[in-house]
C-alpha positions as CSV (number, residue, x, y, z in Angstrom):
1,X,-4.0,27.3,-24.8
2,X,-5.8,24.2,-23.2
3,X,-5.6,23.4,-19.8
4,X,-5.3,19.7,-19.0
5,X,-7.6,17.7,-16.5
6,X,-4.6,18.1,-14.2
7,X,-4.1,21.6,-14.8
8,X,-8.3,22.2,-14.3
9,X,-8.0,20.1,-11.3
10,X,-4.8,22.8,-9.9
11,X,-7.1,25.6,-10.8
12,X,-9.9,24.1,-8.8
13,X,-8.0,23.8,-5.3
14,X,-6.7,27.1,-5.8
15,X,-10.2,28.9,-5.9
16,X,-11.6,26.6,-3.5
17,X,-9.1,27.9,-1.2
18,X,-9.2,31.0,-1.8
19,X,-13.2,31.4,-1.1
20,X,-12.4,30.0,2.5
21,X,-14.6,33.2,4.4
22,X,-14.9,33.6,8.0
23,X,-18.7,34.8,7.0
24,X,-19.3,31.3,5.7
25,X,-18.1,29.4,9.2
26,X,-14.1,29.2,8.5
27,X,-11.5,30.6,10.9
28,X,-9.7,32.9,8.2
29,X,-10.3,34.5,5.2
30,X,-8.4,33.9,2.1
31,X,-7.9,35.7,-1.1
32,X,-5.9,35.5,-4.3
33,X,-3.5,37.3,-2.8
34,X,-3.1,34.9,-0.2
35,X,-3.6,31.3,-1.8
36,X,-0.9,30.7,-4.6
37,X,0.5,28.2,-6.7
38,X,4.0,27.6,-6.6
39,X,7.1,29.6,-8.2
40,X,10.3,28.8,-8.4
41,X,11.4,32.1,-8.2
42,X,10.1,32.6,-4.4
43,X,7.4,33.6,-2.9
44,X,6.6,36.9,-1.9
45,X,4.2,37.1,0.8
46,X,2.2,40.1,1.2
47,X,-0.2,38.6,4.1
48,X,-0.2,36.4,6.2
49,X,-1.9,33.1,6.4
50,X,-1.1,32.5,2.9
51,X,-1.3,29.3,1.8
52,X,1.1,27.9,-1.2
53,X,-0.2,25.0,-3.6
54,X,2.4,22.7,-5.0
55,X,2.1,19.5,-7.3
56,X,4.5,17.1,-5.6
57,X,4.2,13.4,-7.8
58,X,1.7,11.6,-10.1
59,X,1.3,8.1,-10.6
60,X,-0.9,5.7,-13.0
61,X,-3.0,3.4,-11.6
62,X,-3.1,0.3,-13.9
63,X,-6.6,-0.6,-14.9
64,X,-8.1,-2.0,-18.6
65,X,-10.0,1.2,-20.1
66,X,-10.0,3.5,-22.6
67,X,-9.3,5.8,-19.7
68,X,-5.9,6.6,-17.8
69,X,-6.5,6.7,-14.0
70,X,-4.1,8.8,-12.0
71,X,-3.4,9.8,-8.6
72,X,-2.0,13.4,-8.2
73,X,-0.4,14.1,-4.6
74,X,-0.6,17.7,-3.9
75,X,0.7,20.1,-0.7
76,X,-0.3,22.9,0.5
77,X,2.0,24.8,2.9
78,X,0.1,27.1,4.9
79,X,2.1,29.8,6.9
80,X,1.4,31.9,10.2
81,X,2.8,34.6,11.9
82,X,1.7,35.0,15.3
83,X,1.9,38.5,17.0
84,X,4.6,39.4,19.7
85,X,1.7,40.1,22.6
86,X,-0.8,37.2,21.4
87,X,-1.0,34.7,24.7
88,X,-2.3,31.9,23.2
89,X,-0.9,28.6,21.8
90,X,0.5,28.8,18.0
91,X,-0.4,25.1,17.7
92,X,-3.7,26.7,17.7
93,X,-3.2,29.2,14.8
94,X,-1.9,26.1,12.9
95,X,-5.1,23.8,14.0
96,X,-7.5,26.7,12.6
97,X,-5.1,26.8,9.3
98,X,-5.6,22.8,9.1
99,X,-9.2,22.7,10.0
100,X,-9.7,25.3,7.1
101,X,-8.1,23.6,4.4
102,X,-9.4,20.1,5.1
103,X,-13.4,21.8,5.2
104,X,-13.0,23.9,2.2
105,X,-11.3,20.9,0.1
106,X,-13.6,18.1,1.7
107,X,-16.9,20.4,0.2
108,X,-16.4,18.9,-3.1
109,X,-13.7,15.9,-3.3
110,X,-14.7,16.0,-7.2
111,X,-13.3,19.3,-7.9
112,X,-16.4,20.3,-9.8
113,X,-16.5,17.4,-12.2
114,X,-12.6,16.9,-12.9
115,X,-12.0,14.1,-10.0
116,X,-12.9,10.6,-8.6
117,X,-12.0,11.8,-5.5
118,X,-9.8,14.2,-3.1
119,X,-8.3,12.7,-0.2
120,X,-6.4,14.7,2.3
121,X,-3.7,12.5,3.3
122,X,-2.0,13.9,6.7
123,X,-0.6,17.1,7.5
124,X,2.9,18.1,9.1
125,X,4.0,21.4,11.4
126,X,7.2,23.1,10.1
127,X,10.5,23.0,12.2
128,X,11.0,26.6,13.0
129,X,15.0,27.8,13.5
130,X,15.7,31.6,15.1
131,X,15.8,33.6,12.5
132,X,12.9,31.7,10.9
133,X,9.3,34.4,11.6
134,X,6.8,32.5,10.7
135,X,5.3,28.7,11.3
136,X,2.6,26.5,9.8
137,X,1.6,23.4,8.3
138,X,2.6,21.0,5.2
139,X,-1.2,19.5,4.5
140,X,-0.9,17.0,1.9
141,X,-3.6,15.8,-0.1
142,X,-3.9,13.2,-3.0
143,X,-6.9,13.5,-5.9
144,X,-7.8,10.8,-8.1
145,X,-8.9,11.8,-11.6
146,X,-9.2,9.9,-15.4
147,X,-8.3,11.1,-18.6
148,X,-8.8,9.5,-22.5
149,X,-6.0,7.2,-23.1
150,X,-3.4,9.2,-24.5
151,X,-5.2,12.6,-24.2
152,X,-4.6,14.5,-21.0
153,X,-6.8,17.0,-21.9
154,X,-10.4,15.3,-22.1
155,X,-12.1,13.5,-19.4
């Protein structure tokens, strides 16, 4: 089976995440078992930070080519539990989270050669109830890519 631009472009975020090392300057280090695409059937987290990718809307951009441009917004939720006896701040747990994501994605905005661009677009914190143990940050990010007219599966 073929992967689309789009789908290439998924793939791409996911392994740039997941090769986020605290060896190579970053506060954290991911794997693929803590960097995952989205499931509708739940996520089961085995570690924590663990950072969910979701595709949330694409759009066209108009424009006269024999190319369709397109604009994929994407959102990575990026979860935390802090420990009962650590002191210090979680909004600084969640900064370390954000700054992570935004260097690892900003190392190549073309995803290899599949984008225009990668923009990261602003980032939330979660609303955290009682029974709720963990916390983190919505990061959302938007990529610009092109495809042939009609064919979503070559650049």
């Amino acid at each position: 089976m073929a992967d689309s631009i789009r789908e290439l472009i998924m793939k791409d975020i996911k392994s740039t995440l997941e090769s986020i090392d605290t060896a190579d300057g970053y506060n954290y280090t991911m794997s693929e078992r803590t960097v995952r695409r989205f499931n509708m059937r739940g996520q089961n987290f085995v570690e924590l930070p663990t950072y969910v990718i979701d595709m949330t809307q694409e759009t066209e951009i108009p424009m006269i080519s024999p190319k369709e441009k397109m604009r994929m917004s994407i959102t990575i939720s990026a979860y935390y539990v802090q420990k009962e006896d650590d002191d210090l701040d979680t909004g600084v747990y969640i900064n370390m989270m954000l700054a992570d994501i935004k260097k690892s994605l900003l190392v190549d905005p073309q995803r290899g050669t599949y984008a225009i661009e990668t923009v990261i677009t602003g980032a939330d914190k979660f609303n955290t109830t009682d029974e709720q143990k963990y916390t983190g940050i919505i990061v959302g990010i938007d990529v610009q890519y092109q495809h042939a007219y009609g064919d979503p599966y070559t650049k």
